[in-house]
N, C-alpha and C positions, 0 to 999 in steps of 0.2 A: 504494500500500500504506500502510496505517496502522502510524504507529510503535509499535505493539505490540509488544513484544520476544516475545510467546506467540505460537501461529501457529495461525491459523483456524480455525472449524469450521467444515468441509467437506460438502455433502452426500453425497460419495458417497468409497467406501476402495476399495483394493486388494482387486482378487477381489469386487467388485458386478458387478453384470449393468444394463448402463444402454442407453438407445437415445440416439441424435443426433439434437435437435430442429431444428437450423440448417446451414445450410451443404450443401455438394457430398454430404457421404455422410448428409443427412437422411433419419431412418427407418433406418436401419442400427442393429443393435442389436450388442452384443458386450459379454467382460469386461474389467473393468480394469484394467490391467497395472502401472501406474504411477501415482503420483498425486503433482506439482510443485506442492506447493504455495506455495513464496515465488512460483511467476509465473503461481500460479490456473489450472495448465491439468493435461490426464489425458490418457495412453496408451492407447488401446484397442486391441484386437484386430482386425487387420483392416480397422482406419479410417483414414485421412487415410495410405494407405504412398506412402511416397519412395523416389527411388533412390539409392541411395551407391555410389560407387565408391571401393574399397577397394585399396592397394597389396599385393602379396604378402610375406608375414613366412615368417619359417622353420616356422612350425607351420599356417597356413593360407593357398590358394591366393587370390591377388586375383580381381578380380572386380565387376559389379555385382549390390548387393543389395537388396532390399525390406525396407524398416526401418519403424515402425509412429512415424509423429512425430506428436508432440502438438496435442491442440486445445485451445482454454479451454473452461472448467470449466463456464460458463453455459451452452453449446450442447448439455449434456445432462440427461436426466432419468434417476433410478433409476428400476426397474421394479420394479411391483406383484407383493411374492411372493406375493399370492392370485391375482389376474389378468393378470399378463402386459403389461399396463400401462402407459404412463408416468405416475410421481406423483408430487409434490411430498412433502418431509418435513416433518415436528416432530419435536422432541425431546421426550422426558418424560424425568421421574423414576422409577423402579422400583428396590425396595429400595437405595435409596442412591447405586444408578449412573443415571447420563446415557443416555439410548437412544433411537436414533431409529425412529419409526415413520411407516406410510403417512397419506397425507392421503385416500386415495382410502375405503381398508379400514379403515385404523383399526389395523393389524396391526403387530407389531414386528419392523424388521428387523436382521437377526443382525449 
């Protein structure tokens, strides 16, 4: 990590729709649930689940569960909200704000 005291810009936020280009669940597509950014990695939906075993507390029973853990951040791509996709970002400028759009469409995404 670079001593930057600011912290990264990221291609993809909480609540995108991204697919897995590497690894075990490549080609799996899902949203994103989480995004670490001091250790570059993102929570998806559905991808990379572990198991935990959990002790029992007074408000919920133990147990093993299926927990959605993290991958890094380079083994995905956002998808194309005109096609469905995977594509690369830019940033631009628009009225004064930072925005990023597709490299594919050309399109801005929200």
């Amino acid at each position: 990590m670079s001593k930057n005291r600011f912290a990264p810009k990221l291609h993809v936020k909480k609540g995108d729709t991204v697919q897995v280009i590497a690894g075990a669940y490549k080609g799996v597509q899902g949203e994103v649930l989480e995004v670490l950014v001091k250790k570059s990695r993102v929570v998806i939906d559905g991808v990379n689940l572990r198991k935990k075993h959990t002790k029992p507390t007074n408000d919920q029973p133990g147990g093993i569960n299926e927990i959605n853990a993290p991958i890094h951040i380079s083994n995905v791509l956002l998808l194309d909200p005109k096609s469905g996709t995977p594509t690369r970002i830019g940033r631009k400028e628009v009225d004064g704000k930072s925005v990023r759009f597709s490299k594919k469409s050309g399109e801005i995404i929200a």
